[in-house]
N, C-alpha and C positions, 0 to 999 in steps of 0.2 A: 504494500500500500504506500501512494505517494498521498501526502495531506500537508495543505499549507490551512492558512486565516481562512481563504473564499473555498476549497476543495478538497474532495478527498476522491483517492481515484484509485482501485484498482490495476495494478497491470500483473499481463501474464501472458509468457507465449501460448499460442494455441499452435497445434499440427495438425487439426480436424481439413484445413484446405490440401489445395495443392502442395504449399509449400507453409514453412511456420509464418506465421505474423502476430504482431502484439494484436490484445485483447485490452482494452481498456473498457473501465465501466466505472461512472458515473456513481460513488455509493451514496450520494443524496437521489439522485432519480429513480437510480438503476438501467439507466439507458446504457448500452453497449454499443461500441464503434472498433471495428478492428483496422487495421493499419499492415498493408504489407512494404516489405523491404522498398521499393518505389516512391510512396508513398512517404514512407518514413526521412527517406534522402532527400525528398523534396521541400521537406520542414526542413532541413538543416541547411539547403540552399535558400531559403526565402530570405529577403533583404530585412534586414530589422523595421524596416519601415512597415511593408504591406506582414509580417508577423505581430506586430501592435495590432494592424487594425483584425487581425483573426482572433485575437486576446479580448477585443471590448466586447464587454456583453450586453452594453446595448445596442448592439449591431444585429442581435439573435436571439442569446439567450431570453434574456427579461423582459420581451415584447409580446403584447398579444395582438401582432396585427400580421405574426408569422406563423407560417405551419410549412409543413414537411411533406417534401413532395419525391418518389424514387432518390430518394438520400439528397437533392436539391430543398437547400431552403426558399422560400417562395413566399412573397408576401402577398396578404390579404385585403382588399377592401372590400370597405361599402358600397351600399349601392350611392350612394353621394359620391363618394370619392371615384366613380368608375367613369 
């Protein structure tokens, strides 16, 4: 388990796919997100700049005007706002 102030997170290889990848989970939600080797190297090349803005949570997280679409997050309006 990784836990700071705002988290607490699970991690754990998985071998269930093709090949291993991290298992991460959420233990205030319990939501699961796995991460293959790809994936993983592409957070480490991200520029510090556009990794901030993957970091703010009100970008996702804390919003109710998102929901989740084929692993795309995707915002919601009203019929006003449409």
């Amino acid at each position: 388990m990784v836990a700071g102030e705002f988290a607490q997170v699970a991690v754990a290889v998985d071998a269930t796919a093709r090949g291993p990848r991290l298992r991460l989970t959420d233990l205030r939600t319990g939501r699961v997100r796995y991460l293959d080797p790809l994936e993983l190297e592409t957070i480490i090349w991200l520029r510090d700049s556009h990794f901030r803005q993957l970091l703010d949570p009100s970008a996702d997280r804390w919003r109710d005007d998102v929901t989740e679409s084929a692993g795309a997050v995707v915002p919601t309006f009203s019929e006003e706002e449409k």
